[in-house]
N, C-alpha and C positions, 0 to 999 in steps of 0.2 A: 688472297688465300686461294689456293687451288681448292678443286672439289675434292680432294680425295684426301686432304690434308681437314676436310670439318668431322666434327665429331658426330657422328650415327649414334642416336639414342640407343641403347641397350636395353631388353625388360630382360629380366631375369628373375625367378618365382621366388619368390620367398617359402623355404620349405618350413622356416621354423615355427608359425602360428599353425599351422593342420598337425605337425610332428604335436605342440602342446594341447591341444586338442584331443588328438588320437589317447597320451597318456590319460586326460583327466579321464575320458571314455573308458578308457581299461581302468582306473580304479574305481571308477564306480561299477562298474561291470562286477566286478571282483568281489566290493564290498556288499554287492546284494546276493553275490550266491555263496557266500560265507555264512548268510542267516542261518539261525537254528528252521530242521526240517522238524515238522509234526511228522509222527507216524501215528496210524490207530494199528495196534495190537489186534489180530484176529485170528481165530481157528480154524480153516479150510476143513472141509467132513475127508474122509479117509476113503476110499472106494472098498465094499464091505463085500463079501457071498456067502451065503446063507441067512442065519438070525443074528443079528446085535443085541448085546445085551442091555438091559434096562434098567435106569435106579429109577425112576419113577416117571411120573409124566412129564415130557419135556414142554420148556415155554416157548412157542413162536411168534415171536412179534412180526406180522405184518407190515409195510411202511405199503399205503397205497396213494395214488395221485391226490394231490390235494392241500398239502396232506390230510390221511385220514388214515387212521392205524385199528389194528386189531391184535387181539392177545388173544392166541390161542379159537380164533374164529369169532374172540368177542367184539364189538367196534368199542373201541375209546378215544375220546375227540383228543386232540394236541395238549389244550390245558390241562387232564388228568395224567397224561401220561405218566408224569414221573412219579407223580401217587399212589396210583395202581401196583407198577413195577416195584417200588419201594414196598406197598407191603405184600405184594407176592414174595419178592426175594427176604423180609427179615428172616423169616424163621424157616428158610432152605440153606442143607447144609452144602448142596453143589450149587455153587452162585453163575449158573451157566445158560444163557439166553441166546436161540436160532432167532437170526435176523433174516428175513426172505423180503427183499427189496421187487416191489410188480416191475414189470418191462417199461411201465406209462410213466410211473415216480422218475426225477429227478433224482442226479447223485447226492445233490446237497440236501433232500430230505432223507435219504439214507443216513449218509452222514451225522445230523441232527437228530435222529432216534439213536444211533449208536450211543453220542454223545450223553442222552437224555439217560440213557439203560446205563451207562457207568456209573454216571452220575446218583445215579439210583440204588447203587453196590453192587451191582453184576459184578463179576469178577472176568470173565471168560464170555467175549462176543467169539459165538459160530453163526459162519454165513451159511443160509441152506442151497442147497443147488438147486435149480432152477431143472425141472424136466425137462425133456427131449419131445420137439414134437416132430 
C-alpha cells in the first residue's frame, strides 16, 4: 500500500447537538418572557403654580429604613399598618394615599407599603416628589 493510497482520519464537528441546544435555549428563553408582568397602578403629582385646590387633609404615608413607616408624621410599626390605613380610609369618600419612599428605604419596602395601602382600599397610590436640594 502506498502512502498516499491510506486513509487520513477526517474530524469533522458535528453541528447537530449545539444547533438542539441553541433551540431548547430559545424556547425556554421565550417561555419565561411570555409570563404575566405585574404592574402597580400609580398617580405621578402634575407640576402646579399658584394654589391647588383642597378636599381635605391629605394622607402621607412615609416608608422609612427599616422598615418603619409614618402616617401623616405619626410612627406606625409594620404590624399595624394595614389597620390604621383600613380605618383611616373606611369612612373617606376620596380613597387616595401620598406614598413618599426616604432615599435610605429599599425599593422593595416601598413596594410592600404600596401593596399593604391597596390592600387596605386605597383606591388611587400618589407618589410624592421628593424635593430638590
Amino acid at each position: 500500500m502506498t502512502p498516499a493510497a491510506r486513509a487520513f482520519p477526517t474530524s469533522e464537528v458535528n453541528v447537530t447537538p449545539m444547533l438542539d441546544v441553541l433551540l431548547v435555549l430559545l424556547i425556554i428563553f421565550m417561555a419565561v418572557t411570555v409570563q404575566e408582568h405585574r404592574t402597580v397602578d400609580a398617580q405621578l403629582p402634575e407640576a402646579r403654580f399658584g394654589a391647588c385646590e383642597s378636599t381635605g387633609k391629605p394622607i402621607v404615608l412615609e416608608v422609612l429604613p427599616g422598615p418603619t413607616y409614618r402616617i401623616n408624621q405619626a410612627p406606625v410599626s409594620p404590624s399595624e399598618l394595614a389597620t390604621r390605613l383600613r380605618a383611616i380610609f373606611d369612612n373617606r369618600p376620596e380613597k387616595i394615599i401620598y406614598i413618599s419612599g426616604d432615599r435610605r428605604s429599599r425599593y422593595q419596602e416601598v413596594v410592600t407599603a404600596m401593596d399593604v395601602a391597596k390592600a387596605a382600599g386605597v383606591r388611587v397610590l400618589s407618589i410624592s416628589p421628593t424635593p430638590r436640594r
